[in-house]
N, C-alpha and C positions, 0 to 999 in steps of 0.2 A: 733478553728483554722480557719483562712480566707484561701483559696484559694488563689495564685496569679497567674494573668493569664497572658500569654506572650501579648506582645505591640500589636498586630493586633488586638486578642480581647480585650483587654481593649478599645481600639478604636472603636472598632466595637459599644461597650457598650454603651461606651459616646454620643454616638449619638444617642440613642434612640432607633432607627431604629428596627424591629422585626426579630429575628436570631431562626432557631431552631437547634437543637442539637441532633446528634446520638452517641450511643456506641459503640468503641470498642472495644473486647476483644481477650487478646495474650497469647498465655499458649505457655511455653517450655515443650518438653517432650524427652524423648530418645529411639533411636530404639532398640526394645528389641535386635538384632538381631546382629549389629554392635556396637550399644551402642553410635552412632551417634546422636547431638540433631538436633532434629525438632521441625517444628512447627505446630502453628495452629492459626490462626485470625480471627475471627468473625465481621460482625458489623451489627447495627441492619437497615441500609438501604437499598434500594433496589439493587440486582445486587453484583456484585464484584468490589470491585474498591482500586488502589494500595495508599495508605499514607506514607507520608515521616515519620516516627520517629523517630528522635535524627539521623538522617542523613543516614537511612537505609528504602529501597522501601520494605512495606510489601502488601500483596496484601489479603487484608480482604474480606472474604467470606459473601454475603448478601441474602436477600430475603428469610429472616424466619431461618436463621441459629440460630441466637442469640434471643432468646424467651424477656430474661427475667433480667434485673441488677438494684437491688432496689440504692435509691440511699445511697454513699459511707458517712459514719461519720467519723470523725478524732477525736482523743481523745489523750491529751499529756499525753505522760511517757512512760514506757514499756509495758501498756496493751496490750492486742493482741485484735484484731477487727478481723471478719470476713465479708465476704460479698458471700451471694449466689447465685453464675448464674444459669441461667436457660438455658439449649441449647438443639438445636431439631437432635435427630438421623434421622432423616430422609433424609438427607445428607452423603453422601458416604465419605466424606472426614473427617467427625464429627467421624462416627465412625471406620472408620481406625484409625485415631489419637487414643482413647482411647484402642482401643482394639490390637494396635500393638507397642503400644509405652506403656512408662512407663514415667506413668504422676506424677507419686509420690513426690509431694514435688518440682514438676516444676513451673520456676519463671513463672508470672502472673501478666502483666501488665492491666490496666482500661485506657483508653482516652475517651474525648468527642470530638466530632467534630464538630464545629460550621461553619453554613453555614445561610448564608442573606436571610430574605423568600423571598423579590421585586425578587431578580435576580439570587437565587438559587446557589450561587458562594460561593467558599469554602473560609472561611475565617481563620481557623487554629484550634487547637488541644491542650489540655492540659492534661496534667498525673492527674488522680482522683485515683489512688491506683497503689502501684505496693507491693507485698508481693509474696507468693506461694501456689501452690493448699496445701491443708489442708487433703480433703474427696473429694469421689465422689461415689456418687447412681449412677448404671448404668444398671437399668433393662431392662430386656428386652419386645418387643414391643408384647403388646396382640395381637390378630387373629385381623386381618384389622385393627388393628392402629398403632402410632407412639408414638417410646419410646422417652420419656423427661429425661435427664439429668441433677442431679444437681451437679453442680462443689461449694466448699465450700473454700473459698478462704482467710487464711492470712495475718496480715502484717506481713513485713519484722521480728518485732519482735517476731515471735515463734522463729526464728532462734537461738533465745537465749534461749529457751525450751530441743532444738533435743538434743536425748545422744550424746558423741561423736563418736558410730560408724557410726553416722548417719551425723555428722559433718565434720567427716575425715574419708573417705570412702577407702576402698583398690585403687580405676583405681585412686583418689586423690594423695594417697602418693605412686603410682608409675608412676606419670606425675612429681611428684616433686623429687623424688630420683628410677629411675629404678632397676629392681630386687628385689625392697624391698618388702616382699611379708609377713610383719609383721602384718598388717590388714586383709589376706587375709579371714580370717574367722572368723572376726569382728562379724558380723551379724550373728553367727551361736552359739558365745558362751554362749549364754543364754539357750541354747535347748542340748547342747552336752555333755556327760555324759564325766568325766574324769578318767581313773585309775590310782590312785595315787600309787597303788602297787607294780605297776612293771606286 
C-alpha cells in the first residue's frame, strides 16, 4: 500500500530538494478520577512545539520524550499490525499520563513532519498510523537511571477482535440512553459467582 501524501509534500518531493522528517506521537487516555480524556504528544524533535492536526493546535512534547518508532507497514484486509513505541519516563508529564490516566485501549495517532533542510521550515504532516494502544511495559526506573516505556500499538482493526463488554462499555450506553445501567457490571461478569438458588 503507497502512502499518499497531502499537496505541500508531494511538492516538496518533486523538487528534489533534501527534507528531513520527525515523529509524532498522540495517545488518548482517560482520567482515572473524572473519567475525563486526555492527552499526550510526543515528538522526536527538539523542544516543544504546537502542530495543527486535522484543524486542532496540539502542542507536542520534545527533546528525548519520544525514544523510539520503527518504521510503520501496512498490510491489506483485516490483519491487525502493531507497531512499538519507545518513550522516556524521564519526563514528568510521560509519566503522570500513564500512571494517572487509563491508557487502555486509547486512540493512538503516528504523523511525520517534514521540514526543508536549506531553511529549516515546516513544510507539512502526514497520518502514518492511527489504531490504539494494545499493551504497555511500564517499569520501573533502577537506582540512578531512567525507566523506558514501551507503548505496543494497534490498528484500528483489533477493534473488530474486543468482546463486546469491552465494545459497549456501561459510561457508553449511559451517554446514549441515561439510567440505563444494564452494562453496569459488564466487566465483572466473568469473575462473579451467581446463585441460582434463591
Amino acid at each position: 500500500m503507497t502512502a499518499v501524501f497531502p499537496t505541500a509534500i508531494q511538492n516538496k518531493l518533486s523538487t528534489g530538494e533534501a527534507i528531513q522528517t520527525e515523529v509524532l506521537f498522540h495517545i488518548v487516555g482517560r482520567n482515572r478520577t473524572t473519567g475525563a480524556p486526555e492527552t499526550l504528544s510526543l515528538w522526536t524533535g527538539e523542544g516543544d512545539r504546537v502542530f495543527n492536526v486535522g484543524g486542532v493546535n496540539r502542542t507536542y512534547l520534545g527533546g528525548g520524550a519520544l525514544i523510539d518508532v520503527p518504521p510503520v507497514t501496512y498490510e491489506a484486509g483485516l490483519a491487525i499490525n502493531y507497531v512499538p513505541v519507545t518513550i522516556s519516563a524521564a519526563f514528568a508529564p510521560v509519566r503522570t499520563a500513564f500512571f494517572t490516566h487509563d491508557m487502555k485501549f486509547g486512540g493512538v495517532e503516528i504523523h511525520v513532519a517534514v521540514f526543508a533542510v536549506e531553511t529549516g521550515l515546516f513544510v507539512g504532516l502526514w497520518r502514518a498510523f492511527k489504531g490504539s494502544e494494545s499493551e504497555s511495559d511500564l517499569p520501573r526506573a533502577s537506582v540512578g537511571g531512567d525507566a523506558v516505556y514501551e507503548i505496543k500499538c494497534a490498528t484500528s482493526a483489533r477493534l473488530l477482535t474486543l468482546p463486546s463488554n469491552e465494545t459497549i462499555s456501561d459510561s457508553t450506553m449511559m451517554e446514549s440512553n441515561p439510567g440505563d445501567g444494564f452494562r453496569k457490571f459488564a466487566t465483572q461478569v466473568a469473575s462473579v459467582r451467581a446463585n441460582w438458588r434463591g
